[in-house]
Every structure is written in C-alpha cells, then in structure tokens.
C-alpha positions as CSV (number, residue, x, y, z in Angstrom):
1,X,0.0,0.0,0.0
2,X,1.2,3.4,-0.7
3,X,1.7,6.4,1.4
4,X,0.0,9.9,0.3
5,X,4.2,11.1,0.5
6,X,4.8,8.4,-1.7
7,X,2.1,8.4,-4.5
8,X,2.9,12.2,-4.6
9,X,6.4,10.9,-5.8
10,X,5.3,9.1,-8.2
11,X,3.4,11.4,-9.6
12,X,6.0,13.8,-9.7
13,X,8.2,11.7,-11.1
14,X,5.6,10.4,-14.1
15,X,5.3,14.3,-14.6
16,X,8.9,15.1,-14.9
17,X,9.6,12.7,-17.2
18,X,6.8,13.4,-19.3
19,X,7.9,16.8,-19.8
20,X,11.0,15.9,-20.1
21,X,10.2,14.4,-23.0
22,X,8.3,17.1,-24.6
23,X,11.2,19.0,-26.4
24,X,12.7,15.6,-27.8
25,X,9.3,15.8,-29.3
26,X,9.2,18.5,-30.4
27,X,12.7,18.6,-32.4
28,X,11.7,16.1,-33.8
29,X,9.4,17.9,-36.1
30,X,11.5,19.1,-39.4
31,X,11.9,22.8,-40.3
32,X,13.0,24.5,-43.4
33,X,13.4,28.4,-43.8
34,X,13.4,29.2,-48.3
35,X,15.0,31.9,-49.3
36,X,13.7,33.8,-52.2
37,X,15.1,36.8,-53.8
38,X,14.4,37.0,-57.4
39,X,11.7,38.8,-58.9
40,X,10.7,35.7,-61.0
41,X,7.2,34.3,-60.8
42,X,8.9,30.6,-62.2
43,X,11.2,31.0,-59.3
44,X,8.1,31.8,-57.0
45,X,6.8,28.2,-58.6
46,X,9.1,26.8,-57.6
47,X,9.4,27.8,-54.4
48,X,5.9,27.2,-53.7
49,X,6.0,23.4,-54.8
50,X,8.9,22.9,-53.2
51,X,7.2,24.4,-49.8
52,X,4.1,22.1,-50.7
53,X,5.8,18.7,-51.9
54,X,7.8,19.2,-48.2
55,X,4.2,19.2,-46.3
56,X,2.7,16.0,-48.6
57,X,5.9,13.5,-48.2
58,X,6.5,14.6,-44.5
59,X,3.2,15.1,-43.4
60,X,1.7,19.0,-42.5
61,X,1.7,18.2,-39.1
62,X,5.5,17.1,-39.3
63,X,7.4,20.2,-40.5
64,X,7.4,24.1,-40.5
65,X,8.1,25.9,-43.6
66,X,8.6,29.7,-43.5
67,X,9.7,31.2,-46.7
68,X,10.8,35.1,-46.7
69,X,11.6,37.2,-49.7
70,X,13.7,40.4,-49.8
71,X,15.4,42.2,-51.8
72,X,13.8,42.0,-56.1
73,X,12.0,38.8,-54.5
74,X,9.5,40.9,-52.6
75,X,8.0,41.9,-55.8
76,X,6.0,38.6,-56.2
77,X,4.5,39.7,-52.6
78,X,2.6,42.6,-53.9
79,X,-0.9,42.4,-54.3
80,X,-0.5,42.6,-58.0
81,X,1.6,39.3,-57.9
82,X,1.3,36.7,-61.0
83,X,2.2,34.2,-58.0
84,X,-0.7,35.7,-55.0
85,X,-2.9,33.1,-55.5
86,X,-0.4,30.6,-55.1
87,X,0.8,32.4,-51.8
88,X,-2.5,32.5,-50.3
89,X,-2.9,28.5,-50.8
90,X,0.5,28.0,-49.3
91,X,-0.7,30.6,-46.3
92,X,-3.9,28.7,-46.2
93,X,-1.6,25.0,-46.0
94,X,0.2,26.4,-43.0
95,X,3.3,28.0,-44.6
96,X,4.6,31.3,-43.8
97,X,5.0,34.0,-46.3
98,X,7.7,36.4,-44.9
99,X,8.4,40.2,-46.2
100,X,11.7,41.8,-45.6
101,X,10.2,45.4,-44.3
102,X,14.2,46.7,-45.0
103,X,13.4,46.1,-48.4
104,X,9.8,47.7,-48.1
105,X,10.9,50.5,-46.6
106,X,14.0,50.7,-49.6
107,X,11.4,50.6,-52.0
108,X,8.3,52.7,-50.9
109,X,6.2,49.6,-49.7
110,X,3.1,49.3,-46.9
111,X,1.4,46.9,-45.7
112,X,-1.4,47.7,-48.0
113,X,0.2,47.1,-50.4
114,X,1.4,43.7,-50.2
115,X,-0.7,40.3,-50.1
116,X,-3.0,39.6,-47.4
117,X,-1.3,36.9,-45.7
118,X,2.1,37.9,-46.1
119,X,3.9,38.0,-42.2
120,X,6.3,40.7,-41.7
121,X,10.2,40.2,-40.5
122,X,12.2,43.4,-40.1
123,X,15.5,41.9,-42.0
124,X,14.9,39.4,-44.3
125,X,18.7,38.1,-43.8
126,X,18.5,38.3,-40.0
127,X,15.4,36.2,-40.0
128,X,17.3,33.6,-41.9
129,X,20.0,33.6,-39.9
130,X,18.0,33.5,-36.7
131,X,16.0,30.3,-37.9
132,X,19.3,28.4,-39.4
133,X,20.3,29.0,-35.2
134,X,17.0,27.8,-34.2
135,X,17.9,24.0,-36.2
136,X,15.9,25.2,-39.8
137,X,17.4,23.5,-42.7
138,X,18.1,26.4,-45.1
139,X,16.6,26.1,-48.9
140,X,17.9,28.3,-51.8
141,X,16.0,26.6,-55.3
C-alpha cells in the first residue's frame, strides 16, 4: 500500500519525465526556412511546390516551412503578384510568407500594399539567420 508522500512521488516523477520528453518531441518535427530573392514568378513556382511537396511526403503536421523574400523577390508579394494566388494557398496549408520590411521600406512599400497573408520580418537576412540557429534546414532553389 502506498503512502500519500509516496504516491505524490510518483506522480511527480511520471510528470517530470513526461515533460521531459516534450522537447525531444518537439525537435523532432523538421523545419525549413526558403529563401527567395528574385523577382521571377517561375522561381516563385518553384518555391511554392517545393514548400508544398515538403508538407505531402513529410506530413503537414511534421514540418514548418517559413519562406521570406527580400530584396527583387518581394515583388512577387505585392498584391499585383502573378504568383498571390499561389501564396494564399500556401498561407492557407500552414506555410509562412515572410516580407523583408528593409526592403519595403528601400522601395516605398506598406502593408497595404502587399498580399494579405504575407507575415512581416524586419530583415529578411536576420530572420534567416535567426531560424538556421534555431535547427531550420536552409533552402535556396
């Protein structure tokens, strides 16, 4: 028979090791940051299958796929974009759209004037940077 001491042990144990557990989980799950800086709506293509094919053969669930643009690349982020519808289905599918706002800001840009579910990084370099320290494969097609 256990004590009340003791079953409070044992449930602290069983919780520690439970949440111990939780970031090997949690790394687990892949991650892939896509650079794109070319003004090229094939490019953008691309891109956007390659962002999609990663979710089918891995499984949405299993990865994170951000994808920023700066520099001649944020074009294709404009509301005018040949590519928008294609950036609103990946948006939709759980991949993020990133703007450079250095670049915006270099080339007269708002908010309003870009796509709807475009995210916003203040350096599209630094955010690249940031997520190749955080374990993010890094993808240049």
């Amino acid at each position: 028979m256990h004590t009340p001491r003791g079953l409070l042990a044992s449930a602290l144990t069983g919780l520690i090791l439970l949440t111990s557990q939780l970031p090997a989980q949690a790394a687990d799950k892949a991650k892939v940051v896509v650079q794109v800086s070319e003004s090229d709506p094939a490019k953008w293509n691309l891109v956007l299958n390659n962002a999609s094919n990663l979710q089918k053969d891995l499984g949405k669930e299993n990865i994170d796929v951000e994808i920023v643009a700066f520099g001649p690349g944020i074009n294709m982020l404009k509301a005018d974009s040949e590519v928008g519808n294609r950036v609103q289905e990946a948006s939709e599918a759980g991949i993020a759209v990133m703007a450079c706002q250095n670049t915006m800001r270099k080339q007269k840009l708002n908010k309003e004037d870009m796509l709807a579910p475009v995210g916003y990084v203040p350096s599209g370099v630094v955010e690249i940077m940031k997520k190749q320290q955080q374990g993010y494969a890094y993808l240049r097609p």
